[in-house]
N, C-alpha and C positions, 0 to 999 in steps of 0.2 A: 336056897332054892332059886328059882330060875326065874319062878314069876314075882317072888322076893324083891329081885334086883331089878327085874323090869318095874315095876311098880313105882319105887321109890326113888327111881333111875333122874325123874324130873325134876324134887326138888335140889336134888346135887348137882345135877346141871345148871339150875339157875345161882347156887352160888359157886361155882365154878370147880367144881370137886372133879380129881378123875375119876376112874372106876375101879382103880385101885382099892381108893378111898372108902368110897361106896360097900365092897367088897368087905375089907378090914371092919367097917365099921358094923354091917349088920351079924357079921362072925362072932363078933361082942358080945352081940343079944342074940344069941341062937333062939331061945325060947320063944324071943318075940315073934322073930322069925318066922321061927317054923310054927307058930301058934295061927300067925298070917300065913303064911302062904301055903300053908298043905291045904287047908280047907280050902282055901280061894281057886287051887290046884283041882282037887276033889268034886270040886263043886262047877268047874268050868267042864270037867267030861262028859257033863248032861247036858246034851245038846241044844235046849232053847231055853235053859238057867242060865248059862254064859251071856244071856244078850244083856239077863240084868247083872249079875256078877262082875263082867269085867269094868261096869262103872264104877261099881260099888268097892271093887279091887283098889280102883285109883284113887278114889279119897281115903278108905283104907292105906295103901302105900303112900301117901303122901303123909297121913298123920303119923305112921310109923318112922317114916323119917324125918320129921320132926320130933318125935320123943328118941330118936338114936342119938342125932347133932345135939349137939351144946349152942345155947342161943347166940342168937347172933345181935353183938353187939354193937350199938350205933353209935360212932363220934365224932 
């Protein structure tokens, strides 16, 4: 989903991912996915629920895409 990819879109940018990447990687976890973002979807059509939603979307996507990635190693 659409708001899926938006979402999660920032922590792959900051380690340097395309959106290919991005892409391949949440296709993986469909379930995750779509478990995130239809609701978040769903619930952004109500007009003054979106003003809290879409924050609440972005640490939501952010944690998703950290449980997608495989950690990142320091050395």
């Amino acid at each position: 989903m659409v708001i899926s990819l938006e979402m999660v879109g920032l922590v792959f940018q900051r380690r340097g991912l395309a959106f290919g990447r991005r892409h391949r990687a949440l296709r993986e976890h469909k379930a995750m996915t779509l478990g995130f973002g239809l609701p978040a979807y769903l619930l952004c059509l109500v007009p003054v629920l979106q003003l809290l939603v879409i924050p609440a979307a972005v640490v939501g996507g952010t944690l998703l895409a950290h449980r997608v990635l495989e950690p990142v190693t320091s050395e």
